[in-house]
MOPAC internal coordinates of N, CA, C and O (Angstrom, degrees):
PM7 1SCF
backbone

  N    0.0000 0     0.00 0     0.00 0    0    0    0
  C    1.4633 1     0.00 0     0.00 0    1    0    0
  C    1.5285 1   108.28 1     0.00 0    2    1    0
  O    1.2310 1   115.83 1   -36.67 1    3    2    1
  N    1.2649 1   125.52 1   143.33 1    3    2    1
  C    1.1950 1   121.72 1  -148.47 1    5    3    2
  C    2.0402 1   102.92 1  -105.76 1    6    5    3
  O    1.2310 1   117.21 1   -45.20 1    7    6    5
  N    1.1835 1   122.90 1   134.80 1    7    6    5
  C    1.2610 1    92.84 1  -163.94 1    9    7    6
  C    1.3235 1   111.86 1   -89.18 1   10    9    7
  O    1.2310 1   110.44 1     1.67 1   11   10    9
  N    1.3963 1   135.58 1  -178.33 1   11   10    9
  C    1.4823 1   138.31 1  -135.15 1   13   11   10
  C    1.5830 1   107.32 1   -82.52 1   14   13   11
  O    1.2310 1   122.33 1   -54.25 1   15   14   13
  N    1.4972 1   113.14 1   125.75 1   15   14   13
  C    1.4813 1    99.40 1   165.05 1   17   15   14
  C    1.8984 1    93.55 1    99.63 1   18   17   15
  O    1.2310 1   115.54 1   175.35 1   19   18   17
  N    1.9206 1   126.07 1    -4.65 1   19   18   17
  C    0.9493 1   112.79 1   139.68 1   21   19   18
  C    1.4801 1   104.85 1  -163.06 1   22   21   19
  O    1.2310 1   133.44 1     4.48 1   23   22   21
  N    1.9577 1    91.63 1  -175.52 1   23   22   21
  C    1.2945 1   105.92 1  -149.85 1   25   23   22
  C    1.7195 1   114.45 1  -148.80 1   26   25   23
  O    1.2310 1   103.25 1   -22.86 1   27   26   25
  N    1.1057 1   148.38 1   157.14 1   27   26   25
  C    0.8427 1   141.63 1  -151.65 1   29   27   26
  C    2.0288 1   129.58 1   174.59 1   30   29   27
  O    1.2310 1   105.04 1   -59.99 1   31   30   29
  N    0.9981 1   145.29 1   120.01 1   31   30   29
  C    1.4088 1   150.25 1  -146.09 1   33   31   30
  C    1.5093 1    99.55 1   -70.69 1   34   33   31
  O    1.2310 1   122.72 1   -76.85 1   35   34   33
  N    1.5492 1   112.38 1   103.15 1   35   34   33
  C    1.7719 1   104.65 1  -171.67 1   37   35   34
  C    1.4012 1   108.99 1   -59.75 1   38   37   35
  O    1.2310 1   122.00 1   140.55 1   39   38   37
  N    1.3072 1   113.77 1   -39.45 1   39   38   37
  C    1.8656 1   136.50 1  -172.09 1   41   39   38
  C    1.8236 1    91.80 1   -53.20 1   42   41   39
  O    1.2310 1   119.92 1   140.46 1   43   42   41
  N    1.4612 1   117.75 1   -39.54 1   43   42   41
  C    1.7884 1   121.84 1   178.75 1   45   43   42
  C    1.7769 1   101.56 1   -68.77 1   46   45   43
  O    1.2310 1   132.56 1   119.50 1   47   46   45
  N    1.4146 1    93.35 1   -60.50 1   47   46   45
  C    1.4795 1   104.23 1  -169.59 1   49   47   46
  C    1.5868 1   103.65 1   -45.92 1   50   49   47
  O    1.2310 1   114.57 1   119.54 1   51   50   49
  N    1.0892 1   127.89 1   -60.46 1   51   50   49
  C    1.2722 1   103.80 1  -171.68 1   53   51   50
  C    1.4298 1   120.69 1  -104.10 1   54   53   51
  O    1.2310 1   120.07 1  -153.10 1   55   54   53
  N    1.1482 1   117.47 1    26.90 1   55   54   53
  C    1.8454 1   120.57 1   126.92 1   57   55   54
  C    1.1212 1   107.94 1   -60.42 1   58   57   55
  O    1.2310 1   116.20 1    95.97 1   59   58   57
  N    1.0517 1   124.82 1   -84.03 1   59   58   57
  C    1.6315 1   133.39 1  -152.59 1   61   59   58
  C    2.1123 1    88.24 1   -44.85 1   62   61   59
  O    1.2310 1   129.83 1   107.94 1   63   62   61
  N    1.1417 1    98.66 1   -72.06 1   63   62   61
  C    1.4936 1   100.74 1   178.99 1   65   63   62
  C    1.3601 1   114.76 1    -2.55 1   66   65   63
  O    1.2310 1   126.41 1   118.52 1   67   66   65
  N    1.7154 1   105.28 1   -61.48 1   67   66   65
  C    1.3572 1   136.33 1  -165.83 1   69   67   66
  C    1.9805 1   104.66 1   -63.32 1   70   69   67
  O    1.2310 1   130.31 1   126.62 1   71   70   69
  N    1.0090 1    97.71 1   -53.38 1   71   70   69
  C    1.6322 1   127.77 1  -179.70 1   73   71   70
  C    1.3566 1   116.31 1   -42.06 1   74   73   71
  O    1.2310 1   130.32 1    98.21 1   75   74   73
  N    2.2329 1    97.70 1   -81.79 1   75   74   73
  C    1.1540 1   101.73 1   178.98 1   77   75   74
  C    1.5032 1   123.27 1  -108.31 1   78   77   75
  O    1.2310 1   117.25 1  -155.84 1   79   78   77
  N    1.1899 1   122.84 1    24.16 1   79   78   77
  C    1.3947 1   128.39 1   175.25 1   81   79   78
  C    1.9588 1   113.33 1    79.62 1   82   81   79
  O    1.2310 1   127.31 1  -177.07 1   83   82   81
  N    1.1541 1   103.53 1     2.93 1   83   82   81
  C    1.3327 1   103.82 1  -170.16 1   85   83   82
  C    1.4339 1   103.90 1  -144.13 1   86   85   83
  O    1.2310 1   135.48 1   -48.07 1   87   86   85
  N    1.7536 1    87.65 1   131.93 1   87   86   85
  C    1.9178 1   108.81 1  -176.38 1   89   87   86
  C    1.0466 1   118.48 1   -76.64 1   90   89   87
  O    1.2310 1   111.53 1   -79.83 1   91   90   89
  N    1.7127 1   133.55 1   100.17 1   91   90   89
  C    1.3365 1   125.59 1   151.54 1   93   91   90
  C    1.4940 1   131.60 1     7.80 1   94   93   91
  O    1.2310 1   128.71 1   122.07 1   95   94   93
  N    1.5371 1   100.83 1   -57.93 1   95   94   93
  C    1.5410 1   105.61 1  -171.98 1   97   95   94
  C    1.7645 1    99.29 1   -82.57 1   98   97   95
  O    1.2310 1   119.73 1   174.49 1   99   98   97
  N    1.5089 1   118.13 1    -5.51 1   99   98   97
  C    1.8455 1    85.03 1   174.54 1  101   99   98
  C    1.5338 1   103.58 1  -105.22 1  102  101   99
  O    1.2310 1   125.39 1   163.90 1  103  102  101
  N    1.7342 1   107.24 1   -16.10 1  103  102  101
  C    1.5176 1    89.99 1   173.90 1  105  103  102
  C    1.6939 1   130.79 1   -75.74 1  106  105  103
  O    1.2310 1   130.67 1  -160.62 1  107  106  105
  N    1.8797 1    97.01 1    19.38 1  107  106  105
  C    1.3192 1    84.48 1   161.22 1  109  107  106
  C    1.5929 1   139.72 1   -96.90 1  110  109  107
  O    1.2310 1   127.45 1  -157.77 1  111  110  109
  N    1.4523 1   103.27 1    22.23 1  111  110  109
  C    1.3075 1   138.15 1   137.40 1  113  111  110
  C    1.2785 1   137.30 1   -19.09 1  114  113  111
  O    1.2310 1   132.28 1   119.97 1  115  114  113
  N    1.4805 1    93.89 1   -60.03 1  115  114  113
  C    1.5531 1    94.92 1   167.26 1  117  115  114
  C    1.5565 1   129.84 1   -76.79 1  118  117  115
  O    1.2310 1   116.88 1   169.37 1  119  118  117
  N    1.3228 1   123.54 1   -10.63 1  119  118  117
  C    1.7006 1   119.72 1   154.84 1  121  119  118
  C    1.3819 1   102.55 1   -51.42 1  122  121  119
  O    1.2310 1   110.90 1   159.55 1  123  122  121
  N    1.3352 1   134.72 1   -20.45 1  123  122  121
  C    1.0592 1   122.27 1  -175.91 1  125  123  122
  C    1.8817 1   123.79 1  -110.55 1  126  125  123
  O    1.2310 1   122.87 1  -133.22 1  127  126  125
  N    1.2995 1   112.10 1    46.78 1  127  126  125
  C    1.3433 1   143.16 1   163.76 1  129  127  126
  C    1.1898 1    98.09 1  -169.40 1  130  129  127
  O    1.2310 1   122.23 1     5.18 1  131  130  129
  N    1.6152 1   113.33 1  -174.82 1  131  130  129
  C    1.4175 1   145.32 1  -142.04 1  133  131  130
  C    1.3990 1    92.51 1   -88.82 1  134  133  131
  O    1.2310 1   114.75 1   -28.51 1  135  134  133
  N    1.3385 1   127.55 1   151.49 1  135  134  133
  C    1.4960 1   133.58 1  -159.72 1  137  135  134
  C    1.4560 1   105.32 1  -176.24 1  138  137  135
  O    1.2310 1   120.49 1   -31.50 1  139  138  137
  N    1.5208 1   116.67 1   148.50 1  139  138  137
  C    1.2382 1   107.78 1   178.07 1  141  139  138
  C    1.5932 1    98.98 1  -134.86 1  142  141  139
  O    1.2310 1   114.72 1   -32.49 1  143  142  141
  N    0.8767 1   127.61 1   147.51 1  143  142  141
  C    1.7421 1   146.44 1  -156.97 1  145  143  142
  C    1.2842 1   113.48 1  -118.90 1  146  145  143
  O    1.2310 1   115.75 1   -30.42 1  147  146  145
  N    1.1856 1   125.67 1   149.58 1  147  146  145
  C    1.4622 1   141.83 1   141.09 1  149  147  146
  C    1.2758 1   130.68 1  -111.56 1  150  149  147
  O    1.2310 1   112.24 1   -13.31 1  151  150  149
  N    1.6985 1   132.24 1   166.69 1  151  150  149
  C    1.2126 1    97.61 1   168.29 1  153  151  150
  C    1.8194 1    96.99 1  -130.12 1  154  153  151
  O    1.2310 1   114.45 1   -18.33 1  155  154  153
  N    1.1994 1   128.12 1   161.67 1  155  154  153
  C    1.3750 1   123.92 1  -177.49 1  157  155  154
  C    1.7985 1    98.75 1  -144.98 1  158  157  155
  O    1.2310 1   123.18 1   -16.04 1  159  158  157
  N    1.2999 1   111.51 1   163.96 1  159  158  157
  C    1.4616 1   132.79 1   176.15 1  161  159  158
  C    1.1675 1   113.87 1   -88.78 1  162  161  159
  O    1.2310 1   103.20 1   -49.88 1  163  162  161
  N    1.4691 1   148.47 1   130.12 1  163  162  161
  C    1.4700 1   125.83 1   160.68 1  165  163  162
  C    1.3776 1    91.08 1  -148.20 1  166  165  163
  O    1.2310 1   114.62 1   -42.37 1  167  166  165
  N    1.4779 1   127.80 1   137.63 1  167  166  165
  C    1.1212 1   133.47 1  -171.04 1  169  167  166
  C    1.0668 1   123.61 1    14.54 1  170  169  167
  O    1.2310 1   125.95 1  -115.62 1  171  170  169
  N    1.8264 1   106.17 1    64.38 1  171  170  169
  C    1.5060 1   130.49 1   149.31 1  173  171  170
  C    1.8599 1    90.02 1    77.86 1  174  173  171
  O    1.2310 1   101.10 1  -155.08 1  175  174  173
  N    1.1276 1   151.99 1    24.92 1  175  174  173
  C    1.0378 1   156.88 1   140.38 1  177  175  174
  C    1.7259 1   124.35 1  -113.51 1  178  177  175
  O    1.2310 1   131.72 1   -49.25 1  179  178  177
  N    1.3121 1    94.97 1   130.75 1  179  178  177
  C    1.6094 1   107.91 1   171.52 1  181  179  178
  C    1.5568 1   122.38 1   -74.28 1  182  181  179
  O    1.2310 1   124.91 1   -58.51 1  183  182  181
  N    1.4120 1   108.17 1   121.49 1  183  182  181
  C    1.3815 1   137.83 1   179.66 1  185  183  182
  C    1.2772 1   121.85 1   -96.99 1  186  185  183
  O    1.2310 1   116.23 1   -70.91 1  187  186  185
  N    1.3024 1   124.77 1   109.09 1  187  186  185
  C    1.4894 1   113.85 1   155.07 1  189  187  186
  C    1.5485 1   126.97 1   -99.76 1  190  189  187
  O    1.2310 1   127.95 1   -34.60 1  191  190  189
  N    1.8610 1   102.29 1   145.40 1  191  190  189
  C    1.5514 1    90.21 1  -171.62 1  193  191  190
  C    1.7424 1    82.22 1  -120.26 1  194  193  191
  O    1.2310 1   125.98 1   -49.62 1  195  194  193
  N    1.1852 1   106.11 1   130.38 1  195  194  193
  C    1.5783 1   109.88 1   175.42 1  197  195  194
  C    1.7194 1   106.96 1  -134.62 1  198  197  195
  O    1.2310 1   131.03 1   -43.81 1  199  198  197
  N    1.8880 1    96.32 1   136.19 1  199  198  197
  C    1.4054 1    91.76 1  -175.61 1  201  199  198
  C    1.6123 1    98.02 1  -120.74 1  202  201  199
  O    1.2310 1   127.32 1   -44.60 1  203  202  201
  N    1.7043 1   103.53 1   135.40 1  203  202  201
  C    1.3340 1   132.66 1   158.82 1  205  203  202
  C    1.3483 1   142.50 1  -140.13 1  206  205  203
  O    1.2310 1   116.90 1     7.39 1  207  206  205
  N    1.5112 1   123.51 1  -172.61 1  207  206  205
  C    1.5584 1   101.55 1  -152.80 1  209  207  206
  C    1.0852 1    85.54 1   -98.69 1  210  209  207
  O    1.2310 1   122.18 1   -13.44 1  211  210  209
  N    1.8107 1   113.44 1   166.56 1  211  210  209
  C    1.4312 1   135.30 1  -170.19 1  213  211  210
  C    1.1040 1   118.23 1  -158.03 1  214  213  211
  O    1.2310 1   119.70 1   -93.62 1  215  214  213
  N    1.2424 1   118.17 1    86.38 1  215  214  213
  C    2.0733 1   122.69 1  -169.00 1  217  215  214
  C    1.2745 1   101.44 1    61.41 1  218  217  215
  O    1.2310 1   110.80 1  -105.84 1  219  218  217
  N    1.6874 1   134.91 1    74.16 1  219  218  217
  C    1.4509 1   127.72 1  -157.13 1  221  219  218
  C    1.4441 1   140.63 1    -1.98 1  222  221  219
  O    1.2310 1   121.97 1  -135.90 1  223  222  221
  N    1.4904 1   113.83 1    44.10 1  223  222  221
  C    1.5254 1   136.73 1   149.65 1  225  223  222
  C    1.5703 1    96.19 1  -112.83 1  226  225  223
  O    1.2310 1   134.93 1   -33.26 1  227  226  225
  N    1.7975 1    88.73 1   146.74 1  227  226  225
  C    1.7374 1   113.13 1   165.57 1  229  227  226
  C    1.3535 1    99.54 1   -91.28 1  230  229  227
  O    1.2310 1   114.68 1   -59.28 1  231  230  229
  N    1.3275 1   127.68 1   120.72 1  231  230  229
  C    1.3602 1   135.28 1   136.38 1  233  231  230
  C    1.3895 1   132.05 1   -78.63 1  234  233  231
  O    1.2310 1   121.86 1   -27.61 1  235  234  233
  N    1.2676 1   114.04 1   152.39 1  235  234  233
  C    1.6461 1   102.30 1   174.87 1  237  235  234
  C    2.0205 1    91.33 1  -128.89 1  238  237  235
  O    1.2310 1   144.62 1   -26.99 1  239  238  237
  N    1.2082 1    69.74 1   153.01 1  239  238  237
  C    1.7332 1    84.25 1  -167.24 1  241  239  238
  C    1.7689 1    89.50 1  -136.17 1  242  241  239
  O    1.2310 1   135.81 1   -22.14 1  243  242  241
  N    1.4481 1    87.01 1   157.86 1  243  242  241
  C    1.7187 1   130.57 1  -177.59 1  245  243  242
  C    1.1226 1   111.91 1   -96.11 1  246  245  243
  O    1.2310 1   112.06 1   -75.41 1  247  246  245
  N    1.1235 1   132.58 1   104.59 1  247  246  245
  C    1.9741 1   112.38 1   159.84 1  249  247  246
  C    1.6466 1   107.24 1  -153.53 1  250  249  247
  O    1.2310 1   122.69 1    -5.04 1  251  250  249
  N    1.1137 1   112.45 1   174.96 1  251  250  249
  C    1.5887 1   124.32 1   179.08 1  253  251  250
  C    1.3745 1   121.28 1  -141.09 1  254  253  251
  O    1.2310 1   119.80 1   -36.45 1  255  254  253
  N    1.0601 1   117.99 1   143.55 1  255  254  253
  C    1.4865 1   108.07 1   171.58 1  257  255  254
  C    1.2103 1   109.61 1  -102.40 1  258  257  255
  O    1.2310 1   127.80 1   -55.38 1  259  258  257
  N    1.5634 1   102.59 1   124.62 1  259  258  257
  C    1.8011 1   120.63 1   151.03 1  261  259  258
  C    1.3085 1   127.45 1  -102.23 1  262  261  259
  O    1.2310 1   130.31 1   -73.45 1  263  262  261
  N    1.8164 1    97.72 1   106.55 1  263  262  261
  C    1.5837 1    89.97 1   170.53 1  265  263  262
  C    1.6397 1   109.99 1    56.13 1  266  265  263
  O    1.2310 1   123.26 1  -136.82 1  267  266  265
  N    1.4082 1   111.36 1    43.18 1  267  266  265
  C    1.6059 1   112.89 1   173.85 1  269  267  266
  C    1.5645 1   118.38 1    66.04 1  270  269  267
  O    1.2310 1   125.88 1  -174.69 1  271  270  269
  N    1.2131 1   106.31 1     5.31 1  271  270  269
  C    1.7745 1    93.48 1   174.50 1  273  271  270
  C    1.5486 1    91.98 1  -125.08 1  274  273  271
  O    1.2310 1   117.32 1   -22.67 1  275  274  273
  N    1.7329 1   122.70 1   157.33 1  275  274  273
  C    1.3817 1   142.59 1  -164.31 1  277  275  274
  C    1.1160 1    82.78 1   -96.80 1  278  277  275
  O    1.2310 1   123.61 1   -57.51 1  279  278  277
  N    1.6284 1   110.69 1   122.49 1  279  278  277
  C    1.3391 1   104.86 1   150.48 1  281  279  278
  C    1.1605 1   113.29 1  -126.18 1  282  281  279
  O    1.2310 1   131.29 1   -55.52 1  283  282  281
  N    1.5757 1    95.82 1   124.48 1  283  282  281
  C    2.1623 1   108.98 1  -157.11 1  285  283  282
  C    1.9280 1    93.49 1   -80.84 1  286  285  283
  O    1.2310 1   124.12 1   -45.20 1  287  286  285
  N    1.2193 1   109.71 1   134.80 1  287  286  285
  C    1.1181 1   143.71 1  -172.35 1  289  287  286
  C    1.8171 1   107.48 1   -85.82 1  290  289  287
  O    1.2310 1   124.82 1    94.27 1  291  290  289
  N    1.5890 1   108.35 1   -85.73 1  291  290  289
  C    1.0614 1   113.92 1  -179.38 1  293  291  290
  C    1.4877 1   114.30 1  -152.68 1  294  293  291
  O    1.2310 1   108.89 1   -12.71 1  295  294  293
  N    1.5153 1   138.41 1   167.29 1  295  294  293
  C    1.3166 1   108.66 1  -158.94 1  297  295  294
  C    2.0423 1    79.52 1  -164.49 1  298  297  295
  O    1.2310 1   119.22 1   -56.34 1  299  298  297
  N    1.7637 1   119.09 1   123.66 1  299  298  297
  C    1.4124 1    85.72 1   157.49 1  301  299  298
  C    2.1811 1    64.24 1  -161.20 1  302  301  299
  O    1.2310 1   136.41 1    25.00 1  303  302  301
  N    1.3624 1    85.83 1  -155.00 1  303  302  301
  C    1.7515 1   110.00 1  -167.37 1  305  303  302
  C    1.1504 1   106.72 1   -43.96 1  306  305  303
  O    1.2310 1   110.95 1   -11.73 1  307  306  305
  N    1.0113 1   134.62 1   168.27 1  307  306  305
  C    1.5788 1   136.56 1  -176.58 1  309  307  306
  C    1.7236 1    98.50 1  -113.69 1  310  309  307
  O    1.2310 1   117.59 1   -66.84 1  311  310  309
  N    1.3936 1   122.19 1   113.16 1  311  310  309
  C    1.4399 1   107.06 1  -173.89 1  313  311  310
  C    1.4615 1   112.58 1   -60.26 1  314  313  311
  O    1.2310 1   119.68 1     5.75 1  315  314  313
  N    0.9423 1   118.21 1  -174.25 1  315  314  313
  C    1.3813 1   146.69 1  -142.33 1  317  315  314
  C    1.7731 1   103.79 1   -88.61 1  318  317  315
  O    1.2310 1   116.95 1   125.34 1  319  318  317
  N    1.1811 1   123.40 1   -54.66 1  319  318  317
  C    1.2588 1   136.35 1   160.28 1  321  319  318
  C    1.9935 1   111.81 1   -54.83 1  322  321  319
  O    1.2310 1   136.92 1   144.93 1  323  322  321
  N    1.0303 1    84.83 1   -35.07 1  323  322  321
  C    2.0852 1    81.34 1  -170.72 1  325  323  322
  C    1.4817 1    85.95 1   -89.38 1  326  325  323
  O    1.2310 1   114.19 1   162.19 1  327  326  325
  N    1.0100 1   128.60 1   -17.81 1  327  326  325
  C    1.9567 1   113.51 1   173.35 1  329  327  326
  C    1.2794 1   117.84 1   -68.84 1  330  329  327
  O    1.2310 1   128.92 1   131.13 1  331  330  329
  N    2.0055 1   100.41 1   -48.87 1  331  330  329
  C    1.5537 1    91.01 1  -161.87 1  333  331  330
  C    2.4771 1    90.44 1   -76.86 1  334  333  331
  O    1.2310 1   124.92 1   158.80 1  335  334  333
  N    0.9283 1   108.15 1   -21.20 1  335  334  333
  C    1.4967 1   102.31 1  -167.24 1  337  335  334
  C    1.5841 1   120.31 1   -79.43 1  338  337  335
  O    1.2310 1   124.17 1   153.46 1  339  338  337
  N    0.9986 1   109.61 1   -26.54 1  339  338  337
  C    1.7058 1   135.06 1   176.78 1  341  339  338
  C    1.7591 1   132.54 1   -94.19 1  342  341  339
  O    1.2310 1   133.73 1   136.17 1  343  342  341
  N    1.1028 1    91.05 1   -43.83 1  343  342  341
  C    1.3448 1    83.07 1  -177.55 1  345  343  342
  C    2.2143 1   115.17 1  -107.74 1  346  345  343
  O    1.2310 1   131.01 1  -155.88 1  347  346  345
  N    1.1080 1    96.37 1    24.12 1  347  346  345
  C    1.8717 1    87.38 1   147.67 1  349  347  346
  C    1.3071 1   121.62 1   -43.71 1  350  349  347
  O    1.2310 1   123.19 1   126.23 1  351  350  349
  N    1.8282 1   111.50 1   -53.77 1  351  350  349
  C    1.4914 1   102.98 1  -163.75 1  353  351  350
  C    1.3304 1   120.49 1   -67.62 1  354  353  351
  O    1.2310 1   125.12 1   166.72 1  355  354  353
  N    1.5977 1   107.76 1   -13.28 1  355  354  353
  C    1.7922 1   138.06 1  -158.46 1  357  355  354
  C    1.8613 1    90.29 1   -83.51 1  358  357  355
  O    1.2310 1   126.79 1   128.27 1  359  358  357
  N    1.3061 1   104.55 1   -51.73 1  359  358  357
  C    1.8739 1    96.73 1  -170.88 1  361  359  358
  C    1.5855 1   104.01 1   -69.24 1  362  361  359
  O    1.2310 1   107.15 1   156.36 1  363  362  361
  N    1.2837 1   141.54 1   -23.64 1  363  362  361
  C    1.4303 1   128.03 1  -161.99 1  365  363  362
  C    1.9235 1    99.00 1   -80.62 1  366  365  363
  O    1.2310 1   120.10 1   180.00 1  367  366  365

């Protein structure tokens, strides 16, 4: 059950699960510490990919807002380049 305020394709969720080793439903976790965002276009909708820490791994996660609810996209490791370049502001 997805908790309040978001939402997400279970049939996705657990591919990706399968994929990238990491559950949708705990990386919604990271709204809840320090995170840094982007925003991008992809078929005429706005995307954010924001990477933060998660049980001491950086993930970067997918999501969008519709109409006020998160809808988590995709969520797995944060490569290797977006760790060492991104997340300074994330460790203080």
């Amino acid at each position: 059950m997805p908790r309040a305020g978001f939402e997400w394709d279970e049939r996705k969720r657990v591919l990706k699960l399968q994929t990238h080793g990491i559950d949708i439903r705990d990386a919604i976790g990271l709204f809840d510490h320090p995170h840094l965002s982007v925003e991008s276009v992809r078929n005429d909708e706005v995307r954010k990919a924001s990477l933060g820490k998660m049980d001491r791994c950086v993930i970067a996660l997918v999501w969008t807002d519709r109409a006020g609810i998160i809808r988590m996209i995709s969520a797995r490791a944060a490569r290797r380049n977006a760790r060492q370049a991104d997340t300074a502001p994330i460790a203080a």
